[in-house]
C-alpha positions as CSV (number, residue, x, y, z in Angstrom):
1,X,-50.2,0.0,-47.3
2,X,-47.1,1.3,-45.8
3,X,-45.8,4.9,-47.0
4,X,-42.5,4.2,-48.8
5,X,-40.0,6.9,-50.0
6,X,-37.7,6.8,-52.2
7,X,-33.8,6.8,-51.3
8,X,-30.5,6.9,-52.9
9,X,-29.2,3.9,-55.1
10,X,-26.4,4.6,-53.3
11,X,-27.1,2.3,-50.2
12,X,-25.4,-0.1,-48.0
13,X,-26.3,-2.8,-46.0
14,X,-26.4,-2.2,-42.2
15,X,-24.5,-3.1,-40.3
16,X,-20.6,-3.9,-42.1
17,X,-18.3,-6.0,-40.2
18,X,-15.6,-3.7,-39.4
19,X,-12.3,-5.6,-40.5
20,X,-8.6,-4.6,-40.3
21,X,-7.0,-6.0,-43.5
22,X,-3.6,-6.9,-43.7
23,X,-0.6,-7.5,-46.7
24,X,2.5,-6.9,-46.9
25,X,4.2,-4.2,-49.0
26,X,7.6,-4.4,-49.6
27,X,7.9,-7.3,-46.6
28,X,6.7,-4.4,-44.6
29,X,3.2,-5.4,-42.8
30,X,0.6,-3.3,-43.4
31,X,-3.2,-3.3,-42.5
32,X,-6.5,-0.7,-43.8
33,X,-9.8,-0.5,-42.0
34,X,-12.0,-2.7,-44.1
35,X,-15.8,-2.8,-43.9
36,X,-16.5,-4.2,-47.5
37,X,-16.5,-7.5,-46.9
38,X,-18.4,-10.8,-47.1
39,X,-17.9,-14.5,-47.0
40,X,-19.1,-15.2,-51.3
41,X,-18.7,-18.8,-51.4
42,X,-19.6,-22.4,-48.7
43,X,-17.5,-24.5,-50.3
44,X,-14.0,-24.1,-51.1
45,X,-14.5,-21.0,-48.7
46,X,-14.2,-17.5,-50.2
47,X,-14.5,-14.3,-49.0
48,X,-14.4,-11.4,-50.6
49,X,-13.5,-7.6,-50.1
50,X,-13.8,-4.5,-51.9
51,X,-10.4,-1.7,-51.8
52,X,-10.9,2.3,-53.3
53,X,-8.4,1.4,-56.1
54,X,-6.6,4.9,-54.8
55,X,-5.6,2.9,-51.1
56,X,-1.9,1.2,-51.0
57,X,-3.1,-1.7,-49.7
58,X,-3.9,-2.5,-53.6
59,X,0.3,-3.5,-54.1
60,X,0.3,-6.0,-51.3
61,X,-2.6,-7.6,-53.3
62,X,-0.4,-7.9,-56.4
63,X,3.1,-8.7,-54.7
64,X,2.1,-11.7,-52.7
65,X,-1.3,-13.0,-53.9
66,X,-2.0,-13.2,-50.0
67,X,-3.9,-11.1,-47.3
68,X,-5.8,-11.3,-43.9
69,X,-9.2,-10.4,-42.6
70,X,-8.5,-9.6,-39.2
71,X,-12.1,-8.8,-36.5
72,X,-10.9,-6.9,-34.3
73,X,-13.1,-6.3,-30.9
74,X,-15.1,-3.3,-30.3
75,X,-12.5,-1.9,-27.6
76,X,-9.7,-1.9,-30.4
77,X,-11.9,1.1,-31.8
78,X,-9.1,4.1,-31.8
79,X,-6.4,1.9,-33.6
80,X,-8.8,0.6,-35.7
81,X,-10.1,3.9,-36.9
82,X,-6.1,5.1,-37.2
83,X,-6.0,2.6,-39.7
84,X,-8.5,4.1,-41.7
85,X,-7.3,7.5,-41.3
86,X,-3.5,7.3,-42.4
87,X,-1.9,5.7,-45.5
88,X,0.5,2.8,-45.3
89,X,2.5,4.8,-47.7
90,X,3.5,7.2,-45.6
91,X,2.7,5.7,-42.7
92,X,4.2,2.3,-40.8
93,X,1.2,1.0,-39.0
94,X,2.8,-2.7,-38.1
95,X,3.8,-1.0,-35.1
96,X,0.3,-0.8,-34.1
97,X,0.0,-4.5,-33.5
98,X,1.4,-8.0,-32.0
99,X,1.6,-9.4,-35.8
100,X,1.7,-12.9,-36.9
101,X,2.0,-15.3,-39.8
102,X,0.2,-18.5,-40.6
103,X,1.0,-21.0,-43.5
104,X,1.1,-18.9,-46.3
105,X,3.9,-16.4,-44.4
106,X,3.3,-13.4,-46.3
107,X,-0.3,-12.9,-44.4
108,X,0.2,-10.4,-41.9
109,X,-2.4,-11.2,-39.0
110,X,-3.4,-9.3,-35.6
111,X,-2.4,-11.8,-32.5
112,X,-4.8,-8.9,-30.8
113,X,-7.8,-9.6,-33.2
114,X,-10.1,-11.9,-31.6
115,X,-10.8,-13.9,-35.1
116,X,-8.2,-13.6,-38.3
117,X,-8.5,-15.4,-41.5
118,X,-5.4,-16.2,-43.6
119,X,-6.0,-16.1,-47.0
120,X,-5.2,-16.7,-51.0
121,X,-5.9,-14.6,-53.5
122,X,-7.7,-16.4,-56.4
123,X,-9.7,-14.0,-58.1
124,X,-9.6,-9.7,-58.4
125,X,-12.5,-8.3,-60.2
126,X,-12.2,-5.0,-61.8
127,X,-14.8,-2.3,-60.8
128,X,-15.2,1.5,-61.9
129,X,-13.6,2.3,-58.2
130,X,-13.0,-0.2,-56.4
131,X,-11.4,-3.8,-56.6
132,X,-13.0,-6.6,-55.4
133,X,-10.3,-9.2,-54.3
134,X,-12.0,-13.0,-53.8
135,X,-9.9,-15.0,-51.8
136,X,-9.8,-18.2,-50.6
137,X,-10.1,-19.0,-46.4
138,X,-6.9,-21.4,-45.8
139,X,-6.8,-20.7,-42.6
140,X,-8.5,-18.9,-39.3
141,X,-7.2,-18.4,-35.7
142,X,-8.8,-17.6,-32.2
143,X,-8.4,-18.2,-29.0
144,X,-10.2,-20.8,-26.5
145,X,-12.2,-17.6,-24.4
146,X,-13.8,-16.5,-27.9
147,X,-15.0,-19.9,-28.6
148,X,-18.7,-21.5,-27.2
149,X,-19.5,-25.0,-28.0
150,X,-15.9,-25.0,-30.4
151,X,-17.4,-22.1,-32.6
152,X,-16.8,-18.2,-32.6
153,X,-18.9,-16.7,-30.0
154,X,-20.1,-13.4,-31.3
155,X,-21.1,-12.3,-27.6
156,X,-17.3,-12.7,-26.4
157,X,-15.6,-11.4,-29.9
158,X,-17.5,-8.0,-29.2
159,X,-17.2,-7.4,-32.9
160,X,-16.4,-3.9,-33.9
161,X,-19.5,-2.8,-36.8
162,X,-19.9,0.0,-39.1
163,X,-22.9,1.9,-40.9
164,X,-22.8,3.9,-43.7
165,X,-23.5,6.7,-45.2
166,X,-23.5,8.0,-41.7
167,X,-20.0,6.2,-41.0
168,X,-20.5,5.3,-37.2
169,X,-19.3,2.7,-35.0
170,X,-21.2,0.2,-33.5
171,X,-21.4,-2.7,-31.2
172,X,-23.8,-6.1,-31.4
173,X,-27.0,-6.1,-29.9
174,X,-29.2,-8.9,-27.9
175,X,-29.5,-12.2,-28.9
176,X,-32.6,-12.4,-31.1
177,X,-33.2,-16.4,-32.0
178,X,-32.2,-18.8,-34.0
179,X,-31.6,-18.9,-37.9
180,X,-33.1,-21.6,-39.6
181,X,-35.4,-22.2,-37.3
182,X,-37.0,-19.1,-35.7
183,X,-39.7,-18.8,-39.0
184,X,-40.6,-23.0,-38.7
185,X,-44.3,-22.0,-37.3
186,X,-44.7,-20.4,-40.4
187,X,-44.0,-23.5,-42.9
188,X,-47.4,-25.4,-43.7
């Protein structure tokens, strides 16, 4: 039997899809470095995201019931991280960015993000810290060189990925097989 130890309760799961989030406060575009984040629902699809209820990106949620999850690639690192580091209170970061709008035109997106989803807000959940917004996925955009076989291509998004607690960046690794069918030797 292996030798397990115990660790914190405290844990995340590795690795976090580093995200830029976007909303508008005020009409003014503004996006936060996002790695809380996870698709939580097939069909209508939902996605959800978890914002410190200290961050300013909390008004945007409440003024427009709209946001966007925006993947940026791992070479957009340093603006990225900028948009972790400063508040969009005090700080303008549309500047940063080519920004767009879809259908819902109050969903700031990234025309430099390789994948951006435009979303609805149809749920916010209440947590001790954080809030956890659930949204629904009206829309997503990409280019043609991101897509293989008319899907995302994970190998030609370079997705930007974060650990924690030891906050670091990371890239993607090798190709490892294929889900849903890498464990069929195994079924009797």
């Amino acid at each position: 039997m292996v030798n397990k130890v115990r660790y914190s309760a405290n844990v995340f799961m590795y690795p976090m899809p580093v995200t830029l989030l976007g909303v508008n406060v005020n009409s003014v575009p503004n996006f936060m470095a996002l790695g809380w984040v996870s698709r939580v629902n097939a069909n209508p699809p939902l996605i959800g995201c978890g914002v410190g209820k200290h961050h300013y990106t909390n008004r945007g949620f409440l003024e427009n019931k709209t946001f966007s999850i925006n993947f940026p690639t791992a070479g957009m690192i340093e603006k990225t991280d900028y948009c972790g580091l400063v508040s969009g209170k005090t700080t303008d970061k549309s500047a940063l960015f080519d920004i767009f709008f879809g259908d819902l035109k109050s969903a700031p997106m990234i025309s430099e993000c390789p994948l951006s989803l435009e979303c609805r807000l149809v749920n916010t959940v209440d947590n001790p810290t954080n809030n956890f917004y659930i949204g629904e996925i009206v829309a997503s955009y990409t280019e043609e060189k991101y897509l293989t076989d008319g899907h995302p291509d994970i190998k030609k998004i370079k997705p930007l990925l974060l650990t924690m607690p030891d906050n670091r960046y990371w890239s993607i690794g090798e190709y490892m097989g294929d889900a849903w069918k890498a464990g069929k030797n195994l079924k009797t």
